[in-house]
Backbone as XML, in Angstrom:
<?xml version="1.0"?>
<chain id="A" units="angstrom">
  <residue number="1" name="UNK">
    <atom name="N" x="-3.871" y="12.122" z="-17.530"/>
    <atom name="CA" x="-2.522" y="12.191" z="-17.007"/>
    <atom name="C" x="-1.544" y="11.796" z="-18.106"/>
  </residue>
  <residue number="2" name="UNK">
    <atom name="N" x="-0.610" y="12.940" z="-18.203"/>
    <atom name="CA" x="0.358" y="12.482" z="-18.993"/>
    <atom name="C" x="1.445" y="11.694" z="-18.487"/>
  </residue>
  <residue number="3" name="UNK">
    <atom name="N" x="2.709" y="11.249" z="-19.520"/>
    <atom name="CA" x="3.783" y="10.535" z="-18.616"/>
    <atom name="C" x="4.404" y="12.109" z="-18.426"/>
  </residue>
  <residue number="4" name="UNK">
    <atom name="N" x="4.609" y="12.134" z="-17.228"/>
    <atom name="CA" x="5.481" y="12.871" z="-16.545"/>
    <atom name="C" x="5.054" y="12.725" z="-15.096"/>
  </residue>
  <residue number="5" name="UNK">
    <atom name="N" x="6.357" y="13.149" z="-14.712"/>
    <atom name="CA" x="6.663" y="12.683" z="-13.574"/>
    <atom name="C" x="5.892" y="13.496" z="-12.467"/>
  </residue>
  <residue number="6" name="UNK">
    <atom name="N" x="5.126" y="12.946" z="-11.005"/>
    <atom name="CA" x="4.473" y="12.446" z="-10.403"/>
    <atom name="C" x="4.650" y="13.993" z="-9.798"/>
  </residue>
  <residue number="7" name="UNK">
    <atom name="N" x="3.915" y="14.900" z="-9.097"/>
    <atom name="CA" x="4.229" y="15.027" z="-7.750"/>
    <atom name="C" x="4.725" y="14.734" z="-6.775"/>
  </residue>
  <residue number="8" name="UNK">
    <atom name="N" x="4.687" y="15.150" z="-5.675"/>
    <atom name="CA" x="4.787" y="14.326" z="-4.226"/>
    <atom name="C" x="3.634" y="14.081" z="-3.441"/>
  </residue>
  <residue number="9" name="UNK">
    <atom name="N" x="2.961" y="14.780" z="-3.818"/>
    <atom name="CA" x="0.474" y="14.255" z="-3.681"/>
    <atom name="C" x="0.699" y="13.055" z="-4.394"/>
  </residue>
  <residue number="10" name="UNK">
    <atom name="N" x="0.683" y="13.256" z="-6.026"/>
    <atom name="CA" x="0.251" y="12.213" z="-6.989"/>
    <atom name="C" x="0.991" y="10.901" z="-6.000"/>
  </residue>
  <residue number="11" name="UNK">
    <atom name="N" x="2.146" y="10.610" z="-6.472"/>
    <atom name="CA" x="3.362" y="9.684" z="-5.751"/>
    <atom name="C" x="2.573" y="9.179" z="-5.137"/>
  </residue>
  <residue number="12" name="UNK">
    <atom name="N" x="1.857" y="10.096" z="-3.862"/>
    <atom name="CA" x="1.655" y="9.258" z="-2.586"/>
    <atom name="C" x="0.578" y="9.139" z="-2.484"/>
  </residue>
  <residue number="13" name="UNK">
    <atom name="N" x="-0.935" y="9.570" z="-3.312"/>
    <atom name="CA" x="-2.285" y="8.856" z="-3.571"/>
    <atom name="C" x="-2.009" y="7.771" z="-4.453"/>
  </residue>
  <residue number="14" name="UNK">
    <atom name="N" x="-1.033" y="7.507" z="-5.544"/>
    <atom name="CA" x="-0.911" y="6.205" z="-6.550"/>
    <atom name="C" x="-0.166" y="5.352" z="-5.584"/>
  </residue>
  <residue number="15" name="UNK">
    <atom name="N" x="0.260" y="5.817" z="-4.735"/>
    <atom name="CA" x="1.482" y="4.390" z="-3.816"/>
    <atom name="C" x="0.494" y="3.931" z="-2.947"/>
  </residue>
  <residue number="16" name="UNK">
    <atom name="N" x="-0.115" y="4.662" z="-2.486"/>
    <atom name="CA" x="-1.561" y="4.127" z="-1.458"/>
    <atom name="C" x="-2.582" y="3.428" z="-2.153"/>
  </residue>
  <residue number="17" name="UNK">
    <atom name="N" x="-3.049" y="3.794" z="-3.297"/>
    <atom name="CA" x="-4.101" y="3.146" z="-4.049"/>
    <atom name="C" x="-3.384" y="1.739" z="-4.374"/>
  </residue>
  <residue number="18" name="UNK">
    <atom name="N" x="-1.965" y="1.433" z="-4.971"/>
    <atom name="CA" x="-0.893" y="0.397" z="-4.926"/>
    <atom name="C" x="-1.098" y="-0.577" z="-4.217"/>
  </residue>
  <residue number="19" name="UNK">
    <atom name="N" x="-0.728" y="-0.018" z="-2.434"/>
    <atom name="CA" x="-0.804" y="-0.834" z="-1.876"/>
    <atom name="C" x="-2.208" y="-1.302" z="-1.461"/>
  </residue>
  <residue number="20" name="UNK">
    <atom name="N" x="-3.543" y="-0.586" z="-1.628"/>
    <atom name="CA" x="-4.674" y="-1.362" z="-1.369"/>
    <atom name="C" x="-5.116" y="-2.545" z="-2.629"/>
  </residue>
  <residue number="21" name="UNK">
    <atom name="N" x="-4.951" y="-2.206" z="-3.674"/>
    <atom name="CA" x="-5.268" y="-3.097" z="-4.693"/>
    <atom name="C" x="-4.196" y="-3.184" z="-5.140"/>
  </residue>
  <residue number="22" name="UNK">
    <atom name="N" x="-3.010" y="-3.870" z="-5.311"/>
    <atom name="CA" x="-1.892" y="-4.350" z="-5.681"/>
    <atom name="C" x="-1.530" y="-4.293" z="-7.335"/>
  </residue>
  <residue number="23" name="UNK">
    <atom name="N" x="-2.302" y="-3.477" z="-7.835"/>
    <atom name="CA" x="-2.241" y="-3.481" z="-9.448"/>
    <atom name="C" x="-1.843" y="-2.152" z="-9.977"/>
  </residue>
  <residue number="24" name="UNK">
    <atom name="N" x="-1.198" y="-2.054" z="-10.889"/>
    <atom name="CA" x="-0.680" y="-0.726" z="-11.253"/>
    <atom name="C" x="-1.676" y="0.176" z="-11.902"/>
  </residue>
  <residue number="25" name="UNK">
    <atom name="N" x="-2.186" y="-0.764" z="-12.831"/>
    <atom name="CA" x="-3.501" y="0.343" z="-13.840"/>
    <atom name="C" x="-4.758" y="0.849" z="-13.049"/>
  </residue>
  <residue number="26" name="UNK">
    <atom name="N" x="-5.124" y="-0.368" z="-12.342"/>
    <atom name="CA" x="-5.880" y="0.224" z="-11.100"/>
    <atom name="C" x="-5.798" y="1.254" z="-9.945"/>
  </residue>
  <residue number="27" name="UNK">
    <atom name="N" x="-4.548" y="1.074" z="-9.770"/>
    <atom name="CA" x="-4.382" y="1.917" z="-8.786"/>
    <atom name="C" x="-4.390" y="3.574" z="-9.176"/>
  </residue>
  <residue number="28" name="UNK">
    <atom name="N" x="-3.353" y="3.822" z="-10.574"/>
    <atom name="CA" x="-3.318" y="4.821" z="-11.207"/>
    <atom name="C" x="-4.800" y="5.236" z="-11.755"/>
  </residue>
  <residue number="29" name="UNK">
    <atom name="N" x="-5.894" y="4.291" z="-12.120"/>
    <atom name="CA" x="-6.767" y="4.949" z="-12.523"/>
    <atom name="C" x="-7.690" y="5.215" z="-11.353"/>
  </residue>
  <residue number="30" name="UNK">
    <atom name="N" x="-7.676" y="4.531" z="-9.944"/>
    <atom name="CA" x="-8.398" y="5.131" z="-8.831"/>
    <atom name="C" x="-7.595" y="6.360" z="-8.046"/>
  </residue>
  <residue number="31" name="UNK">
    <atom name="N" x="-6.638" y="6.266" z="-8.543"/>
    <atom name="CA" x="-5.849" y="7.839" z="-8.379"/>
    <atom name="C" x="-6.391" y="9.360" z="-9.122"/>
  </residue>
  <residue number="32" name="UNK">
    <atom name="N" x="-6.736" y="8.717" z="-10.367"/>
    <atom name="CA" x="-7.008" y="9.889" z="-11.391"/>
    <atom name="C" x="-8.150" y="9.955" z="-12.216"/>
  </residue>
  <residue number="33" name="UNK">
    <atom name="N" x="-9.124" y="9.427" z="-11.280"/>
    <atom name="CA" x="-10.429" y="8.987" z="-12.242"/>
    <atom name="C" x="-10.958" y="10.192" z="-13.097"/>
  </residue>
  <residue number="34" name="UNK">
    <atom name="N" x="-10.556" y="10.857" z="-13.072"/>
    <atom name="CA" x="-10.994" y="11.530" z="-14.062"/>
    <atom name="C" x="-10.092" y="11.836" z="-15.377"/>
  </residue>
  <residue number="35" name="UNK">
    <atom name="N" x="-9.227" y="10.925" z="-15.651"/>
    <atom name="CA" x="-8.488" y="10.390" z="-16.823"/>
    <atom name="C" x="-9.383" y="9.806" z="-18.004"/>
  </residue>
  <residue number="36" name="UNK">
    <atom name="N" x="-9.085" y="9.685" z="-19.025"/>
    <atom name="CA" x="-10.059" y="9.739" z="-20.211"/>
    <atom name="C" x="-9.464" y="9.195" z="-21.106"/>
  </residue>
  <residue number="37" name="UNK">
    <atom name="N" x="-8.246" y="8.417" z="-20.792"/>
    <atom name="CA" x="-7.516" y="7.894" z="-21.326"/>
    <atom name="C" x="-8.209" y="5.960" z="-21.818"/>
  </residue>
  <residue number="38" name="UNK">
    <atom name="N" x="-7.495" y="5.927" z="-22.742"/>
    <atom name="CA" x="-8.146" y="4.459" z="-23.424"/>
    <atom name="C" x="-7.176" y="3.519" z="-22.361"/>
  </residue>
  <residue number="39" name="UNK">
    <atom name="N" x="-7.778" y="2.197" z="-22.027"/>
    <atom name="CA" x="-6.862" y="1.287" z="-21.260"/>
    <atom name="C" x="-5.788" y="0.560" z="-21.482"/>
  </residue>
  <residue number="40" name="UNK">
    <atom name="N" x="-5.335" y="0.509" z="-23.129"/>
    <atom name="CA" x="-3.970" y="0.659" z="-22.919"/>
    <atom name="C" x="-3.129" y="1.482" z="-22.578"/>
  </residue>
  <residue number="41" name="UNK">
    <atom name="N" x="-3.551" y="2.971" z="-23.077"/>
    <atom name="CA" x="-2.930" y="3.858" z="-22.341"/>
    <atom name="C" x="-2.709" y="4.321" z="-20.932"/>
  </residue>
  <residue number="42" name="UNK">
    <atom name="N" x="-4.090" y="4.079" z="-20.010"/>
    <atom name="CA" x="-3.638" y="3.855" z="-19.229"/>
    <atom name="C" x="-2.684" y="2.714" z="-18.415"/>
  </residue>
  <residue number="43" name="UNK">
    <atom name="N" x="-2.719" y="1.685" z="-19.029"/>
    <atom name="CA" x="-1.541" y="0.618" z="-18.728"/>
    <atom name="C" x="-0.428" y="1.319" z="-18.725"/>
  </residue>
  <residue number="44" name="UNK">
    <atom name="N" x="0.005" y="1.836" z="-19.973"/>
    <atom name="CA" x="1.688" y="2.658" z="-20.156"/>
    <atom name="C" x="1.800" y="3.345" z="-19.109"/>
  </residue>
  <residue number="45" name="UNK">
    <atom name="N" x="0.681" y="4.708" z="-18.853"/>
    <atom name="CA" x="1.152" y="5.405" z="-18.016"/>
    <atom name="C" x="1.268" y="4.719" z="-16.363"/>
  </residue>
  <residue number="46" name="UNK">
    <atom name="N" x="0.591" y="3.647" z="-16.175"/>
    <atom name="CA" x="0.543" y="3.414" z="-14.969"/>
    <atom name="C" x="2.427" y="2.701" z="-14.817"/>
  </residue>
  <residue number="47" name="UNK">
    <atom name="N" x="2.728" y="1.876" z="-15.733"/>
    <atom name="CA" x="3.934" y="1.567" z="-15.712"/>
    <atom name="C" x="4.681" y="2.143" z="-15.333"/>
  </residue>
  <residue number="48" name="UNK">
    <atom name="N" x="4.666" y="3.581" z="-16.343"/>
    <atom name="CA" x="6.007" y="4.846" z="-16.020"/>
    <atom name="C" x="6.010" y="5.264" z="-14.741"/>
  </residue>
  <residue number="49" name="UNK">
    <atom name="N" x="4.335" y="5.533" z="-14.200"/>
    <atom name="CA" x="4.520" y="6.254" z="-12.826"/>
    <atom name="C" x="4.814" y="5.182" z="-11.874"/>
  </residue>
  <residue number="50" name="UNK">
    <atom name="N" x="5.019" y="3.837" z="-12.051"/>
    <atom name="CA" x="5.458" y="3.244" z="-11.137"/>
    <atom name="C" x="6.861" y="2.986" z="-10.833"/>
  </residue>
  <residue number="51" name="UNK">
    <atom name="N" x="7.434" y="3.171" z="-12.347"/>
    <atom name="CA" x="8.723" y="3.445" z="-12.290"/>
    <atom name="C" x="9.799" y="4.506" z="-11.519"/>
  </residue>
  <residue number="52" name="UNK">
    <atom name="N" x="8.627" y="6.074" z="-10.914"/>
    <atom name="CA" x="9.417" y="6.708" z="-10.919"/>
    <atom name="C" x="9.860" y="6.768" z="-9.265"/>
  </residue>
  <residue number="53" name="UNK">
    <atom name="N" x="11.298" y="7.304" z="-8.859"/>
    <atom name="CA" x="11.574" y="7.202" z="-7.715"/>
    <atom name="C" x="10.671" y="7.462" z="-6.398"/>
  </residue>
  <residue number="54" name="UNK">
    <atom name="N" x="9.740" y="8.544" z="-6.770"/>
    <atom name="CA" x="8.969" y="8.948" z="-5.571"/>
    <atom name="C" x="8.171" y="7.684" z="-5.044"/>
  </residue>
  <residue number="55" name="UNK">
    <atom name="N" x="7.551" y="7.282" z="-6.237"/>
    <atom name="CA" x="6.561" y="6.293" z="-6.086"/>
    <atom name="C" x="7.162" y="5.120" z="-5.554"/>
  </residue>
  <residue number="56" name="UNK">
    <atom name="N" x="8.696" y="4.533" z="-6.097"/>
    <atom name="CA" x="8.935" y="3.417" z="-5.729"/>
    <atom name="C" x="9.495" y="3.460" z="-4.035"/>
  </residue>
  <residue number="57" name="UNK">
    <atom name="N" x="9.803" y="4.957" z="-3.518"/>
    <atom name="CA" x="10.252" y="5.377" z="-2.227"/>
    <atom name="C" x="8.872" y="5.075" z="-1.334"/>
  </residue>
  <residue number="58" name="UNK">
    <atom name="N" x="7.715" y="5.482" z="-1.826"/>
    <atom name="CA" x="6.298" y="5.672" z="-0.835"/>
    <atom name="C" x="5.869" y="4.182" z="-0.874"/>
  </residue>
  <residue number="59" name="UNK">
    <atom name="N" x="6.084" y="3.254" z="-2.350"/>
    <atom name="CA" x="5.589" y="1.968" z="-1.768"/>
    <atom name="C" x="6.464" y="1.716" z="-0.668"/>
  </residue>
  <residue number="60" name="UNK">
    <atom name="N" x="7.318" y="1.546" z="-0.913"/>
    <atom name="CA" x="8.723" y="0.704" z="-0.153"/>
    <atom name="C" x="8.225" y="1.083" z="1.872"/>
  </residue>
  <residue number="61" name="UNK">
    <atom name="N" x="7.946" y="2.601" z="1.800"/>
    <atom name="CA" x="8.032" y="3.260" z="2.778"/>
    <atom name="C" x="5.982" y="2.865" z="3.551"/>
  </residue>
  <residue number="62" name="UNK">
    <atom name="N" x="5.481" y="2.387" z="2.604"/>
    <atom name="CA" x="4.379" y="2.213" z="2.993"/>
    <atom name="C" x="4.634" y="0.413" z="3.308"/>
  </residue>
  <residue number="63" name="UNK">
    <atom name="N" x="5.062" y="-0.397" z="2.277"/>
    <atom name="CA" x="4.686" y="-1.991" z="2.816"/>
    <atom name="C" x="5.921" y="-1.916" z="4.497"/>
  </residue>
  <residue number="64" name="UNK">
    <atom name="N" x="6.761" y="-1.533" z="4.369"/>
    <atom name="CA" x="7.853" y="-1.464" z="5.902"/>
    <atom name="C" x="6.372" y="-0.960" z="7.050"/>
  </residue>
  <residue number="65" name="UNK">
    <atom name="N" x="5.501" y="0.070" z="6.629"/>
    <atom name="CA" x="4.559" y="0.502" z="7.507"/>
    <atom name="C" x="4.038" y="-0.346" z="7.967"/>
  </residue>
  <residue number="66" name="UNK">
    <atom name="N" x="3.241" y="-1.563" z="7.171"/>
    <atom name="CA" x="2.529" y="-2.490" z="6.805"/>
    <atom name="C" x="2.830" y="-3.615" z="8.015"/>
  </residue>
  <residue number="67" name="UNK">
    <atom name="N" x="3.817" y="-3.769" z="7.728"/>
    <atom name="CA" x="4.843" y="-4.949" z="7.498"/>
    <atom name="C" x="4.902" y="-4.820" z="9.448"/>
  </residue>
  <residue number="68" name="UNK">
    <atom name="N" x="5.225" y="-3.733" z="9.547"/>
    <atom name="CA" x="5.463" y="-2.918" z="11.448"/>
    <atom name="C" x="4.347" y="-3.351" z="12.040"/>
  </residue>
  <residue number="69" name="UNK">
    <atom name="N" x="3.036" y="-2.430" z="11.121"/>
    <atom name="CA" x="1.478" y="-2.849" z="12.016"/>
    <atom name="C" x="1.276" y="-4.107" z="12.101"/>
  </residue>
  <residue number="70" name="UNK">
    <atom name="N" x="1.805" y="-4.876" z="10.942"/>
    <atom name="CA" x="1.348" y="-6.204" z="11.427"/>
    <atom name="C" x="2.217" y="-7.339" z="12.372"/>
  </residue>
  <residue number="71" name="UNK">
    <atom name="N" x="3.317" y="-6.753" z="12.734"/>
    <atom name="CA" x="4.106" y="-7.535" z="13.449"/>
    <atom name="C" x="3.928" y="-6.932" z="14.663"/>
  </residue>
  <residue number="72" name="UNK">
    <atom name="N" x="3.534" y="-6.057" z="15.129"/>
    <atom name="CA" x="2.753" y="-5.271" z="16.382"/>
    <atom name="C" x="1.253" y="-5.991" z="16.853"/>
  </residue>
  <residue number="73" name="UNK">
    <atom name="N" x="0.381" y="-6.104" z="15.624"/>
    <atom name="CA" x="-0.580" y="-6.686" z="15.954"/>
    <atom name="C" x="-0.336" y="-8.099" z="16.400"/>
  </residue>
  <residue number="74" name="UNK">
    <atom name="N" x="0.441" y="-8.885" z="15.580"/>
    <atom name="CA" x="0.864" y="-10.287" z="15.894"/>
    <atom name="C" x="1.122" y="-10.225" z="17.142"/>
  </residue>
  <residue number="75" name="UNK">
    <atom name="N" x="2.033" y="-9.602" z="17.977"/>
    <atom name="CA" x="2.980" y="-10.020" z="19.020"/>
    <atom name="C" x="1.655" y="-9.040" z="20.017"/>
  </residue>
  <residue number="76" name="UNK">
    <atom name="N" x="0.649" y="-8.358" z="19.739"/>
    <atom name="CA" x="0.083" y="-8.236" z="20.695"/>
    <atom name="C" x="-0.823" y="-9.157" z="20.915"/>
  </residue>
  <residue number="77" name="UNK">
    <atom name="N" x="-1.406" y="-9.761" z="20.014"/>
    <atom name="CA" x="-2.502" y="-11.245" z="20.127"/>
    <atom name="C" x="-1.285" y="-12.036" z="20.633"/>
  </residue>
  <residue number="78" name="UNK">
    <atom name="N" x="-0.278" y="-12.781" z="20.269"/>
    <atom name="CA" x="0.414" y="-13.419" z="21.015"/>
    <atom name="C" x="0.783" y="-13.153" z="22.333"/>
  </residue>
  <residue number="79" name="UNK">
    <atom name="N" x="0.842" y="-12.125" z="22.803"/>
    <atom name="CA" x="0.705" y="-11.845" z="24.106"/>
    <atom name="C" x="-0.342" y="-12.175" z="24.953"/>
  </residue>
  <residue number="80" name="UNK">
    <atom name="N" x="-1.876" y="-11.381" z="24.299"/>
    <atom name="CA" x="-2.940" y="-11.611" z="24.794"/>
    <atom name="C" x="-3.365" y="-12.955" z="25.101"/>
  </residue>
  <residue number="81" name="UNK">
    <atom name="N" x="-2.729" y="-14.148" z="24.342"/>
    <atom name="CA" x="-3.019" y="-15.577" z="24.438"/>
    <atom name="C" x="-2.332" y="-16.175" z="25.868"/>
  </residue>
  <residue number="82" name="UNK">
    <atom name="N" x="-0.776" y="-15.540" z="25.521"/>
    <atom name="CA" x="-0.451" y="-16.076" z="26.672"/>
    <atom name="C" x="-1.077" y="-15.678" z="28.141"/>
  </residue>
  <residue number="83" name="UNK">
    <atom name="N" x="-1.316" y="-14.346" z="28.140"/>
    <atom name="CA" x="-1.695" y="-13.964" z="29.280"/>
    <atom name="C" x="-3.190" y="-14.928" z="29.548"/>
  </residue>
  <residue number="84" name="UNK">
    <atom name="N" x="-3.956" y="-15.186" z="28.580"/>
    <atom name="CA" x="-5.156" y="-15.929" z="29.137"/>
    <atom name="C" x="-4.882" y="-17.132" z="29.024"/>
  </residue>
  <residue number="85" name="UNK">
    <atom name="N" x="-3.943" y="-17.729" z="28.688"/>
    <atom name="CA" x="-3.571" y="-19.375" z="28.995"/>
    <atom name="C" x="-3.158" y="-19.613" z="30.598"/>
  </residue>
  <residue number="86" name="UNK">
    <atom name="N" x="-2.243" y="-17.914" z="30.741"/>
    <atom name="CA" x="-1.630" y="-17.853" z="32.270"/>
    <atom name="C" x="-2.482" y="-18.295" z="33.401"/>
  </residue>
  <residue number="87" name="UNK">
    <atom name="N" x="-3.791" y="-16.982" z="33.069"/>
    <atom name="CA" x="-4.657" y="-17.013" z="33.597"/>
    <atom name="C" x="-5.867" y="-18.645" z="34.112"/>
  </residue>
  <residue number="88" name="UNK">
    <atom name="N" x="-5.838" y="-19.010" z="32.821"/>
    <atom name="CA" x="-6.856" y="-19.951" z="32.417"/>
    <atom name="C" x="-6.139" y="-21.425" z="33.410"/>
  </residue>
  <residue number="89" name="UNK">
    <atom name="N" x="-4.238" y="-21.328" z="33.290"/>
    <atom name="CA" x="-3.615" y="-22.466" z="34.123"/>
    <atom name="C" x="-3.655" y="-22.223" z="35.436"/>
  </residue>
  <residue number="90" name="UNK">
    <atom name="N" x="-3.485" y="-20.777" z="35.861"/>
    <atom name="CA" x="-3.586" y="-20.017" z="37.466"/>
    <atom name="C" x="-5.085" y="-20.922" z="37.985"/>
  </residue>
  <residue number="91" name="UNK">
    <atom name="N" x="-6.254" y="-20.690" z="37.219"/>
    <atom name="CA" x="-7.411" y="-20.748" z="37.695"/>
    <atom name="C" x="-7.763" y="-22.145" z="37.964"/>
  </residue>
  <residue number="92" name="UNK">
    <atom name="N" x="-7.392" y="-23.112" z="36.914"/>
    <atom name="CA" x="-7.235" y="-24.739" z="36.848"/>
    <atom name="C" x="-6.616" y="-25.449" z="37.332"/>
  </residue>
</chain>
């Protein structure tokens, strides 16, 4: 992979790989494993493509995703508690 700028595929397999392993060179090189590039180079390029708008739009647009599921999951276990405390005081 050269530096140039991303697709809208690339963008959004490197913003996903991003957000599972939080590292740029990693992510870009589990994006493009078949890159052949030496690891500083891939460092540079992972930089640039993180720089570019698409990518910084799909993280942004992926941790808000994140960020939703897990405040959904929260408030549904917090629910689920109360309802069996309800339960658990109804019964006691």
């Amino acid at each position: 992979m050269s530096q140039r700028s991303l697709t809208e595929a690339e963008a959004t397999k490197y913003a996903e790989r991003y957000i599972l392993y939080g590292d740029q060179t990693r992510a870009l090189r589990a994006a493009f494993p078949d890159s052949k590039a030496k690891p500083e180079t891939l460092n540079q390029q992972a930089v640039h493509a993180h720089k570019q708008p698409k990518v910084c739009q799909r993280v942004d647009e992926l941790h808000a995703l994140l960020k939703k599921q897990s405040e959904d999951d929260f408030q549904l276990s917090v629910s689920d508690i109360k309802k069996k405390l309800l339960l658990a005081a109804d019964a006691g």
